[in-house]
N, C-alpha and C positions, 0 to 999 in steps of 0.2 A: 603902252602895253608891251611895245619890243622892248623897251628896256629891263622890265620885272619880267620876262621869260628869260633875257643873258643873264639876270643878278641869278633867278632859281637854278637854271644853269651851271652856271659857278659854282653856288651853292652845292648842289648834288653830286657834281664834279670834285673839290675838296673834299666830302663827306665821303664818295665811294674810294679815293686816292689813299685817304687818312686810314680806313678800315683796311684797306690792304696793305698798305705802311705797316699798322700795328698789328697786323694777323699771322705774320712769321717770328718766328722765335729765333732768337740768334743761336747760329750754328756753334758749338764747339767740336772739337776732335774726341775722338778716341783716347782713352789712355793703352796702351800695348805695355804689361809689365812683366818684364822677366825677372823673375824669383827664387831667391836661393833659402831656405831652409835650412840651420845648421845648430849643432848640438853647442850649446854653452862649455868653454872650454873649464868653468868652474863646476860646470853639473851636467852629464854626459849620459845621464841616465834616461833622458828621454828618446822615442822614437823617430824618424823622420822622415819616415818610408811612409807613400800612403795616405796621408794624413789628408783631409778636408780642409782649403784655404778659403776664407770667404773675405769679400771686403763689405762694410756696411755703409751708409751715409744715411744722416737722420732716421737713423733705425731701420731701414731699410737693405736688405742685402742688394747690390749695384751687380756683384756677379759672384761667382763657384766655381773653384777645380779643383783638384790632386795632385799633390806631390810623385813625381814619380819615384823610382827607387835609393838615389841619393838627396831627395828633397828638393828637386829641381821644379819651376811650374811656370807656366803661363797664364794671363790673368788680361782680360780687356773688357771693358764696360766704357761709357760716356759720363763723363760728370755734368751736373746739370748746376742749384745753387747750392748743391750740403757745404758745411760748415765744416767739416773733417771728414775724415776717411780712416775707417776703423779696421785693419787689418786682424782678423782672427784666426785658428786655426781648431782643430780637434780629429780624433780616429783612435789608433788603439793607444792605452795605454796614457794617452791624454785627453784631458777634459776640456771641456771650451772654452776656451783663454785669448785673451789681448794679445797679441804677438807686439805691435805698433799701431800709431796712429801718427796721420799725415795732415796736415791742411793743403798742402798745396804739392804739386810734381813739377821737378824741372823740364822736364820735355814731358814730348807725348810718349817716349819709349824708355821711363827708366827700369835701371836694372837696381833691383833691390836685394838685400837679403836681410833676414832675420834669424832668429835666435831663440832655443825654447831652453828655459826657459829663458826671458828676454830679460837683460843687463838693464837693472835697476841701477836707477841715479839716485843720489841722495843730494839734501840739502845741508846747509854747513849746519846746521844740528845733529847730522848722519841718520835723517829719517828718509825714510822710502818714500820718494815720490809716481804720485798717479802717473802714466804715461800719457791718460786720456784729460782726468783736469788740471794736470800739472800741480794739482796740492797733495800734502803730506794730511792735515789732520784725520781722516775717515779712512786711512790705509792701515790696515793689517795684516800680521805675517799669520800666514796659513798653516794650521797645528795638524796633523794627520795621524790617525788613530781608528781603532776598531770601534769604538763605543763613543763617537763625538758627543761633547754636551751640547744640549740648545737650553735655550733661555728662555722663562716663559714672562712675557710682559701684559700686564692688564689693566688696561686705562683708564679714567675716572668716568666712562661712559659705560667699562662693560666688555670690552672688546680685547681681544685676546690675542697678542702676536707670539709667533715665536722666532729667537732670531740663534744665529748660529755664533756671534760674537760673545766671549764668555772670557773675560778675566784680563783682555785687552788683545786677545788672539779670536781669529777664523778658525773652527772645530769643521773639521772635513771628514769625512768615512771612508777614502778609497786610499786604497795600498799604494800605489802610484802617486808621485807627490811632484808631478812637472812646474807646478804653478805654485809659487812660492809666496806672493801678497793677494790680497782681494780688498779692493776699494767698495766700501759701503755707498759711496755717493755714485758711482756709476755702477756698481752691483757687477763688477769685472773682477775675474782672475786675471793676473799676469804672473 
């Protein structure tokens, strides 16, 4: 009988060990980023004062602040598993746009800066690549006009979309033109 009370023992002993083992989540740090915001030296017409920065991960906003008046900011949140890190910005004069996206940071304190709008890479076909999925086919250059076309699509069930892609360009309505492609596959301006 002594012996099957040390075995439950044990038992109970491993089992409450094990649950408190696995009931802490491992710590990560902070990321601290300091921020630089700066006008594209090929398109100078955007703002940079002011502006709304947000980071996202898994579609979730991680943190928010403001540029202050040279575009300067600070920016700290915890990363936990997201898969990227979607740097966006918007305020006057500019619409909600990609600025960057990051998978990973070299320290806990980098110092970054971006670009509005932000320096498109191309691929050796000279197509505009996504920043966010890194493909070209679903990117569009953004058309800006008074009277944008939309598209109206109607599917063999019935159902009725309208899309703003019309003749191989993004038809946009505001006067302001910071954001110069929009990926259909991640539904981003940059």
């Amino acid at each position: 009988m002594r012996h099957f009370i040390m075995t439950v023992l044990k038992f109970i002993a491993t089992i409450f060990i094990a649950v408190i083992f696995f009931s802490f989540k491992p710590l990560t740090n902070p990321v601290y980023i300091t921020g630089h915001i700066k006008k594209n030296p090929s398109d100078t017409s955007a703002f940079i004062a002011h502006l709304v920065v947000f980071v996202k991960g898994d579609n979730k906003i991680l943190a928010k602040t403001m540029t202050d008046d040279k575009g300067n900011f600070g920016l700290t949140f915890t990363p936990k598993k997201e898969k990227s890190f979607d740097f966006y910005c918007n305020g006057v004069g500019v619409d909600t746009m990609l600025i960057a996206s990051v998978i990973t940071f070299e320290s806990d304190t980098p110092e970054m800066t971006f670009y509005i709008p932000a320096k498109q890479k191309t691929n050796a076909f000279g197509k505009v690549i996504c920043p966010k999925c890194k493909r070209t086919d679903k990117v569009y250059k953004i058309e800006y006009g008074d009277s944008p076309v939309s598209v109206r699509h109607i599917s063999k069930s019935g159902d009725t979309t309208y899309s703003p892609i019309y003749k191989g360009t993004y038809q946009e309505s505001c006067i302001v033109e910071p954001a110069k492609y929009y990926c259909d596959r991640d539904k981003i301006k940059f």
